[in-house]
N, C-alpha and C positions, 0 to 999 in steps of 0.2 A: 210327626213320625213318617218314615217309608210307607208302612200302611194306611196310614191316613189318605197322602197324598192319593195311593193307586186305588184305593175305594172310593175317595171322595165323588168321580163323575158318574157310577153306578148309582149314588146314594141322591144325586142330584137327577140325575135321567128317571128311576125308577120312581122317586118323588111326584114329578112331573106327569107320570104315567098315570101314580095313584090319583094323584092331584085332579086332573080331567077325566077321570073313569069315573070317580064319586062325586053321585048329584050334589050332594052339598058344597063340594067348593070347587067343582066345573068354573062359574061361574067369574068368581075369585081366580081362578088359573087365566081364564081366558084371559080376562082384562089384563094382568100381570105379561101376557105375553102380545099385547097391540103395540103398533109401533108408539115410539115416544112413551111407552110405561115400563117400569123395573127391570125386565129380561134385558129390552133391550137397551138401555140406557145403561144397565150393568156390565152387557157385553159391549160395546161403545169404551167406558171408562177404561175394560182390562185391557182390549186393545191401545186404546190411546197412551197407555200408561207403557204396554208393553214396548211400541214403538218409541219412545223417551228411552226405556232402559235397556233398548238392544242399539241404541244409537249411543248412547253413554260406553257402551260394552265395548263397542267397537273403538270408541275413541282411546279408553284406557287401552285395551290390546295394541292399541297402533301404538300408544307411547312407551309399552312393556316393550317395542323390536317385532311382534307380531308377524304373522308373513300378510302379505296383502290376501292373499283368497280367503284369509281367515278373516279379515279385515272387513274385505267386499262383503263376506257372506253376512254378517250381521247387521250392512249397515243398509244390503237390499231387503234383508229380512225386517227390517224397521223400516224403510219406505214400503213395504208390502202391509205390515200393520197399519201402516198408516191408512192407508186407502179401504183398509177391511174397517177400520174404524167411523171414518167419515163416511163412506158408504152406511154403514149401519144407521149414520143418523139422518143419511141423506145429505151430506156434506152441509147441516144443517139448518137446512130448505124451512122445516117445520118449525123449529126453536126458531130461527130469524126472522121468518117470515116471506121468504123475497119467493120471486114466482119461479117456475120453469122455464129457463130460455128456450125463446122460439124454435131452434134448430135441435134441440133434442124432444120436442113434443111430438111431435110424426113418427120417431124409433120408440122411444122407452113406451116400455109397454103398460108402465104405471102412472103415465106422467111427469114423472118427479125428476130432481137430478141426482139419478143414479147411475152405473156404468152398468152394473147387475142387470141390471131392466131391460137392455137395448135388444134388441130383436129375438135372434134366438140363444140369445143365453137366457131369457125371462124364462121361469120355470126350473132351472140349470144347476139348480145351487147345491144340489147332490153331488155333482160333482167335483165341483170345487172343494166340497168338503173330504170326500175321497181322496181327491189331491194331498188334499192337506195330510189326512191319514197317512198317506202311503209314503208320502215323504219324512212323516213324521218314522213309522215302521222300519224306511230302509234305513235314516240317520242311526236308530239303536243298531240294526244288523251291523253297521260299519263303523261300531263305536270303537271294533278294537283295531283297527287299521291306524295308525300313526299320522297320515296324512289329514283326517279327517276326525282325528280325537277331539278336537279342541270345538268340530260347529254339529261334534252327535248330542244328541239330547240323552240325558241319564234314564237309564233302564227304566226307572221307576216308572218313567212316561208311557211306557209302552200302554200300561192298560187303557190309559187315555185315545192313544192311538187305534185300539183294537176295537174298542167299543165307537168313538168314530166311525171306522170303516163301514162297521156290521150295520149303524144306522142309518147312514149313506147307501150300502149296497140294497139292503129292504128297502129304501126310498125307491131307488131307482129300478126295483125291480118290479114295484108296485103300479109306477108311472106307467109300465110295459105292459104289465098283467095284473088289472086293479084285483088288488085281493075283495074289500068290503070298505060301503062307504065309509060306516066311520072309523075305519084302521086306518083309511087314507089318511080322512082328518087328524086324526092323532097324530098320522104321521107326519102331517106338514105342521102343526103347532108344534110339535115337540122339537122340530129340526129349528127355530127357536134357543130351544133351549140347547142344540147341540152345539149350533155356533157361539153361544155364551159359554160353554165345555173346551171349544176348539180357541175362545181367546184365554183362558183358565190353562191352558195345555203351553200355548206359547209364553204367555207369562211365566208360569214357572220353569220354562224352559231353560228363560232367559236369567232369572233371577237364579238357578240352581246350577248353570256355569260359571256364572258371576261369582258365586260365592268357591267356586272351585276352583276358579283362574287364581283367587285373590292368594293363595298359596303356592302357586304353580313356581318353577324355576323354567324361565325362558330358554331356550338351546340357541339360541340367537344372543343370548348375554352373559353364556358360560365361558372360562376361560380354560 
């Protein structure tokens, strides 16, 4: 249901909260949230999956008559997931096995091959998520605009978007002026779990147009 959807990332965030606040399953959270275990391997799959089904979206749109900018935008929005994906696993450095080529081992700041890592975006990733929010936020503002009906995300989204922000801007605001150590820590595990929230957000994005194009009459195919 509607409700469902727009509670679900609070239900999942504050989880996460209770989850590492209580000594008993600290320990359990932790691990669920290291690279290559459940969190991320879970955010990895919705990305992966998302960028499949915002490239799919685009193709039907294109053969519905489509205009291009509607066309374009899902189908850079799906090479965008895609790289949010692979990044997560480390374009899968860890599951393969293979090493870090020589010429990104003197930038990335983790070693690895990642894009995230390379000098001063290491650290950075509050922001990006930010991004994400606030583009996610302006798309509902301009969902009733005509031109842009077709690449806004449904209302519903917005709480996803809002609680995004709020943990993004306390990240960042904390980098600035550390509130307590372990608020930090909280906060840098948790963000974790936000990005598993922010590919949960575009998935349903994608899948909750899809299913609303699937009725749509084209204006490009009226007579």
């Amino acid at each position: 249901s509607v409700l469902a959807i727009m509670v679900t990332p609070f239900l999942v965030l504050g989880a996460s909260f209770v989850l590492l606040s209580a000594t008993a399953t600290r320990p359990a959270m932790l691990w669920m949230l290291q690279e290559n275990h459940p969190v991320e391997i879970l955010t990895f799959a919705l990305a992966f999956f998302c960028s499949l089904a915002a490239l799919r979206l685009a193709g039907a749109l294109r053969s519905h008559g489509a205009d291009a900018i509607t066309c374009g935008f899902y189908t850079v929005f799906s090479l965008g997931l895609f790289v949010v994906a692979m990044e997560e696993i480390a374009w899968g450095q860890k599951l393969l096995g293979f090493a870090t080529p020589a010429w990104l081992l003197p930038v990335n700041m983790q070693g690895e091959t990642t894009l995230h890592n390379l000098g001063s975006l290491q650290g950075k990733s509050e922001w990006m998520r930010l991004a994400f929010a606030i583009g996610g936020i302006t798309g509902v503002g301009i969902s009733r605009i005509a031109r842009f009906e077709r690449i806004s995300p449904p209302t519903m989204l917005l709480p996803w978007f809002l609680l995004i922000a709020a943990h993004a801007v306390v990240d960042a605001y904390n980098d600035v002026f550390p509130i307590e150590e372990r608020f930090d820590n909280t906060m840098q595990r948790t963000s974790e779990v936000v990005e598993l929230i922010i590919a949960g957000a575009a998935l349903l994005y994608v899948l909750l147009n899809r299913q609303r194009f699937r009725f749509a009459t084209w204006p490009e195919q009226e007579t």
